[in-house]
Backbone as CSV, one residue per row, in Angstrom:
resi,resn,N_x,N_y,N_z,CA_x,CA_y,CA_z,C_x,C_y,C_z
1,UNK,-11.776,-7.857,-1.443,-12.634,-8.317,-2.510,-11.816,-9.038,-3.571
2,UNK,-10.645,-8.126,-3.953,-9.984,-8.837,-4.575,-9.606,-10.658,-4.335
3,UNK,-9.190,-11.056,-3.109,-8.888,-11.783,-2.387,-9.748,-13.333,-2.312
4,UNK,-10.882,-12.279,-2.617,-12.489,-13.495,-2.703,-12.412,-13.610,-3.952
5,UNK,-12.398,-12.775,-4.956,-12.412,-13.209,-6.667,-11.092,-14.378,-6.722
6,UNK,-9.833,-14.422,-6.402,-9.132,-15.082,-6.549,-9.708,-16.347,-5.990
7,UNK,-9.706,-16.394,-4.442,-10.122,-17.556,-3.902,-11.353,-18.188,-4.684
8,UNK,-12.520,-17.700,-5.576,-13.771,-17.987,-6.257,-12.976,-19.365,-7.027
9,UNK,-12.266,-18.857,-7.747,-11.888,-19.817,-8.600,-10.553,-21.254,-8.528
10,UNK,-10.087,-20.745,-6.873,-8.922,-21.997,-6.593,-9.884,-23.240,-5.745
11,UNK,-9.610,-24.222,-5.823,-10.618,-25.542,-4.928,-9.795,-25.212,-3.726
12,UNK,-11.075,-26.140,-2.612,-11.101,-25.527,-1.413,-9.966,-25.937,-0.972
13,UNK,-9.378,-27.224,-1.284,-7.879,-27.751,-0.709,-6.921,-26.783,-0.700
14,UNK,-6.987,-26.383,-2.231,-5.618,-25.443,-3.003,-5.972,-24.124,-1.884
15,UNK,-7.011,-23.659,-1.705,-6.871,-22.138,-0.987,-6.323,-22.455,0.330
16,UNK,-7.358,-23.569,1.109,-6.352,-23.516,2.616,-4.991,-23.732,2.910
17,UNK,-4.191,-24.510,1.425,-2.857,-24.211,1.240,-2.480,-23.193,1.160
18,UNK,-2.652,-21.920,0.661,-2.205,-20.942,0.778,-2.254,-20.222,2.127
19,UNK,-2.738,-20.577,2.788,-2.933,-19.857,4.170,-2.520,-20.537,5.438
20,UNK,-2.001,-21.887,4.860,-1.034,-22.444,5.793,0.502,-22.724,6.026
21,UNK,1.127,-22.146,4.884,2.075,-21.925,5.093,3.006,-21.154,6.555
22,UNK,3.545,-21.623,6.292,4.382,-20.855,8.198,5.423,-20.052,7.497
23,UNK,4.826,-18.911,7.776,5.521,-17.371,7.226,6.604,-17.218,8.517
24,UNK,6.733,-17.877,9.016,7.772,-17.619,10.252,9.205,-18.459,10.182
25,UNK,9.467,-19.066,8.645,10.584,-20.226,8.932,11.435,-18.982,7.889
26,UNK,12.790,-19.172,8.011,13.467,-18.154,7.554,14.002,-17.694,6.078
27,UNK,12.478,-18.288,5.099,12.412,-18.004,3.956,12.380,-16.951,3.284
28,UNK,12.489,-15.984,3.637,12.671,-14.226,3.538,13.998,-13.670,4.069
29,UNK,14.299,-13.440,2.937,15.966,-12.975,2.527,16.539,-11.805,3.177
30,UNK,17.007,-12.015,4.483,17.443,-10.219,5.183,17.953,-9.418,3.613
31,UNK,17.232,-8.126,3.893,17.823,-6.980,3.146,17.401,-7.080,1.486
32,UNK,16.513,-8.112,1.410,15.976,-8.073,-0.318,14.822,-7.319,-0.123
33,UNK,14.487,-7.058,-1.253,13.329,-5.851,-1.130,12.433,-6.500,-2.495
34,UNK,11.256,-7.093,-1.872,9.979,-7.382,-2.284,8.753,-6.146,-2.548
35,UNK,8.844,-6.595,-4.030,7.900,-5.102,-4.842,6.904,-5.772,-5.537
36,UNK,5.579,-5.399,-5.109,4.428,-5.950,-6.275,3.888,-4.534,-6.545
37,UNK,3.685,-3.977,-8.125,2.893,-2.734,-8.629,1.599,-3.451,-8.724
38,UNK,0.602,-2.972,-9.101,-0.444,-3.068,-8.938,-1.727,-1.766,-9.572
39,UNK,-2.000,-1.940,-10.880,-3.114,-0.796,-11.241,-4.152,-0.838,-10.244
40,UNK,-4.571,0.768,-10.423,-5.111,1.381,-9.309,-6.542,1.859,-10.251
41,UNK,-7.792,1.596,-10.254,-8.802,1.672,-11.240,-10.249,1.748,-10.527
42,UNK,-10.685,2.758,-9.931,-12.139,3.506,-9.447,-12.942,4.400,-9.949
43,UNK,-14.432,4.362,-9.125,-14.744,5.729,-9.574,-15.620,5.621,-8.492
44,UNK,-15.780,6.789,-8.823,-16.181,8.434,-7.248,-17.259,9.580,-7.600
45,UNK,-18.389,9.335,-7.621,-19.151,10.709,-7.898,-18.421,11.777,-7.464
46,UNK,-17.589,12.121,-6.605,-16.849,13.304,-6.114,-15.663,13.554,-6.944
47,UNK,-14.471,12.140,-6.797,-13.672,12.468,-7.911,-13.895,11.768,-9.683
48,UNK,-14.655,11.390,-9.690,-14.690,10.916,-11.021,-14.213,9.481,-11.237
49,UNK,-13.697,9.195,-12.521,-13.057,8.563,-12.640,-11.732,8.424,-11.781
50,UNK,-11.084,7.375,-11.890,-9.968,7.541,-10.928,-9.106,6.254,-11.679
51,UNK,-7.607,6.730,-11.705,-6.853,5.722,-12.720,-5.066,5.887,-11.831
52,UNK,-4.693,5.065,-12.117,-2.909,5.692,-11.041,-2.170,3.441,-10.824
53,UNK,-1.446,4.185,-9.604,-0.867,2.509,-9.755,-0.848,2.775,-8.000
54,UNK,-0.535,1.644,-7.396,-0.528,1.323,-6.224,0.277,-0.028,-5.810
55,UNK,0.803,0.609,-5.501,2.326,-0.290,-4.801,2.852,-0.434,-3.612
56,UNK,3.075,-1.795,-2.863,3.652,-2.562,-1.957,5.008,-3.036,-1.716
57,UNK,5.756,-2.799,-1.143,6.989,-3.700,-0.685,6.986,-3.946,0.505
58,UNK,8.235,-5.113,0.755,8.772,-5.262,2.006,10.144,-5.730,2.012
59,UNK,10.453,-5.857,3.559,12.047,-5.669,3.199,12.321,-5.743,4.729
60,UNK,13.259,-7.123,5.197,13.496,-7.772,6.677,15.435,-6.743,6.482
61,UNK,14.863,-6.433,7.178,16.176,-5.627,8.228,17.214,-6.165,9.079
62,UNK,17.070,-7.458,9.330,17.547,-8.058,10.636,17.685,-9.683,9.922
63,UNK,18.098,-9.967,11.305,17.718,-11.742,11.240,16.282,-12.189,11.150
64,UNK,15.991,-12.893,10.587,14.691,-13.307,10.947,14.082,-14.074,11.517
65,UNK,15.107,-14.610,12.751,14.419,-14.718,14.191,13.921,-13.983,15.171
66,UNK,14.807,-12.567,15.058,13.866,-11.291,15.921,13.822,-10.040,15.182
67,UNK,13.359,-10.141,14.214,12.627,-8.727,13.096,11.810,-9.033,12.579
68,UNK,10.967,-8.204,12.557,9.944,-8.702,12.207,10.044,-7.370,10.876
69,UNK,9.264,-8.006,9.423,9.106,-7.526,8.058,8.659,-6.097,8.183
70,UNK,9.643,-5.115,7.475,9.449,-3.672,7.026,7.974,-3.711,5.724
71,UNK,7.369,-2.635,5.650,6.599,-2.518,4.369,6.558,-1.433,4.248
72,UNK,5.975,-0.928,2.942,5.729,0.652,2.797,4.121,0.123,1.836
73,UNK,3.710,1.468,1.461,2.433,1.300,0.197,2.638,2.527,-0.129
74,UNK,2.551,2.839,-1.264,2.772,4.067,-2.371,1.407,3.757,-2.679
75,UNK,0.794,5.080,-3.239,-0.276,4.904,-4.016,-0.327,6.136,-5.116
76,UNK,-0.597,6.152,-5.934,-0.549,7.476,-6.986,-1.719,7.362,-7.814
77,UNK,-2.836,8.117,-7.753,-3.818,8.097,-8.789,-3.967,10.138,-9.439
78,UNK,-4.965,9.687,-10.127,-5.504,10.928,-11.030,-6.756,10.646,-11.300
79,UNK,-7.475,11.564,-11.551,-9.061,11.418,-11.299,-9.545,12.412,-13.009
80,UNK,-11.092,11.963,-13.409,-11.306,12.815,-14.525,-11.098,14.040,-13.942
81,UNK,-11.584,14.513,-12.749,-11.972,15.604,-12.492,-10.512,16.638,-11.656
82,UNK,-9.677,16.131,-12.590,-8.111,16.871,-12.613,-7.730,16.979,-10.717
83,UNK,-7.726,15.869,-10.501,-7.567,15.812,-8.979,-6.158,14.502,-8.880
84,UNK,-5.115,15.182,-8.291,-4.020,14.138,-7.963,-3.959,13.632,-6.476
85,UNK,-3.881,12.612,-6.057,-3.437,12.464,-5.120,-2.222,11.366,-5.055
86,UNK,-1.225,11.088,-3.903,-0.441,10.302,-3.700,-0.119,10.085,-2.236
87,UNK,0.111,9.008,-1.877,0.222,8.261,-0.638,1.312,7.401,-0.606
88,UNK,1.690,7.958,0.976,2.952,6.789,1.158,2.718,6.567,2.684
89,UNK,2.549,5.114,3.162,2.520,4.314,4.163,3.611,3.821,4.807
90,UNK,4.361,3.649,5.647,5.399,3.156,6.415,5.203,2.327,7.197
91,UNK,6.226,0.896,7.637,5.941,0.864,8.897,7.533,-0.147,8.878
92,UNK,8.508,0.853,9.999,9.837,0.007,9.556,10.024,-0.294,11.061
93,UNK,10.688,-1.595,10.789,11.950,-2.389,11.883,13.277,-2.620,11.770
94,UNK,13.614,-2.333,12.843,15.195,-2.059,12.674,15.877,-3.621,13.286
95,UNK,16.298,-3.643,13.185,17.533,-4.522,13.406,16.518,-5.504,14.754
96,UNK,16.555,-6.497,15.458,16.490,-6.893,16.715,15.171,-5.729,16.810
97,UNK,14.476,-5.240,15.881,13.338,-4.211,16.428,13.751,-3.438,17.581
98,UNK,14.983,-2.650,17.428,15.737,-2.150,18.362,14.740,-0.481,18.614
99,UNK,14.296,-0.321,17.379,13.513,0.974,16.613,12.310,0.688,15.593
100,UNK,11.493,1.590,16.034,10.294,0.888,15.406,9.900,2.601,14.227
101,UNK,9.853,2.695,13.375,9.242,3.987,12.567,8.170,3.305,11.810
102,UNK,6.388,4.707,12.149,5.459,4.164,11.299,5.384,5.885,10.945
103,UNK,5.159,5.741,9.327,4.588,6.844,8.703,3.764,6.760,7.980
104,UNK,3.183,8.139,7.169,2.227,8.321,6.557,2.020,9.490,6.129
105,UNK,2.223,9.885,4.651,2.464,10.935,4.259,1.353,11.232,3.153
106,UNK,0.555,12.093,2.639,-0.923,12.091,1.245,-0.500,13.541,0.859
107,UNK,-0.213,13.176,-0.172,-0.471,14.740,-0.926,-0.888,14.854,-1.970
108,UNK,-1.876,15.838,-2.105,-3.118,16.206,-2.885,-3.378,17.299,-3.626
109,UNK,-3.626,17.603,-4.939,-4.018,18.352,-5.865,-5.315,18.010,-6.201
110,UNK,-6.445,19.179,-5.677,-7.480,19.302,-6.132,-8.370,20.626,-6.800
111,UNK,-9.154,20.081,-7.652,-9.701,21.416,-8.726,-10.500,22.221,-8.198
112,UNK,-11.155,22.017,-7.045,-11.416,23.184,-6.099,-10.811,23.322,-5.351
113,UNK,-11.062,25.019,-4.785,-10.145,25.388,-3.533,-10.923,25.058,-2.346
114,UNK,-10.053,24.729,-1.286,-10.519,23.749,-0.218,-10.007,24.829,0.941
115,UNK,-9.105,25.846,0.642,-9.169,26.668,1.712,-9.808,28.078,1.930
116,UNK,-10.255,28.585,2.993,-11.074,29.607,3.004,-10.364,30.684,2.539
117,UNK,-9.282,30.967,3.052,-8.164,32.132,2.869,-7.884,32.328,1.411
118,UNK,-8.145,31.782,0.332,-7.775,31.427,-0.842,-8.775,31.682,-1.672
119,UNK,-10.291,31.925,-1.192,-11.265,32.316,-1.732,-11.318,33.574,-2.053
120,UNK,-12.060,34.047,-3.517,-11.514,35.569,-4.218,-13.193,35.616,-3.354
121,UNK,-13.482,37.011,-3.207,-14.380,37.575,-2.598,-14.412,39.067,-3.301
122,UNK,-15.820,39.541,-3.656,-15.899,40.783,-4.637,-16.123,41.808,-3.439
């Protein structure tokens, strides 16, 4: 959505420029590490409000004739309703993509209890 609000306002020439570029010529710097933050701003009848930041990188490992681009995504919010969560996304290449690692890790603080075992009972 975001993506369409931007495109709303560039002319139609200027946008299909952006999408023709050839992301494949060796303009991406082995071993620099590309970071965009990004506010994180929802809401959720379940969690409420919702406020935090959300963040992207990437980062070429190799040559960039046979590696193909590392990324991660962080995400960190907080909610009115005293609820944390945080997220981390993976997806790395090694060298010649000799090794491939994808992860994915969420961990969560919420104001109810969500497990049965944990419930007080009279």
């Amino acid at each position: 959505m975001v993506v369409a609000l931007f495109l709303g306002n560039v002319g139609g020439s200027e946008a299909r420029q952006l999408f023709k570029k050839d992301s494949t010529k060796s303009e991406i710097k082995s071993k620099k590490l590309y970071f965009i933050p990004l506010p994180a701003i929802s809401y959720n009848p379940a969690f409420g409000f919702i406020y935090g930041v959300a963040a992207t990188s990437s980062i070429l490992l190799g040559d960039p004739k046979d590696t193909k681009l590392s990324s991660g995504f962080l995400n960190a919010t907080y909610s009115s309703k005293k609820q944390l969560v945080i997220g981390l996304k993976t997806t790395i290449y090694t060298q010649k993509i000799s090794e491939f690692f994808r992860g994915l890790e969420i961990f969560g603080l919420f104001s109810t209890n969500l497990w049965p075992w944990n419930r007080k009972t009279n």
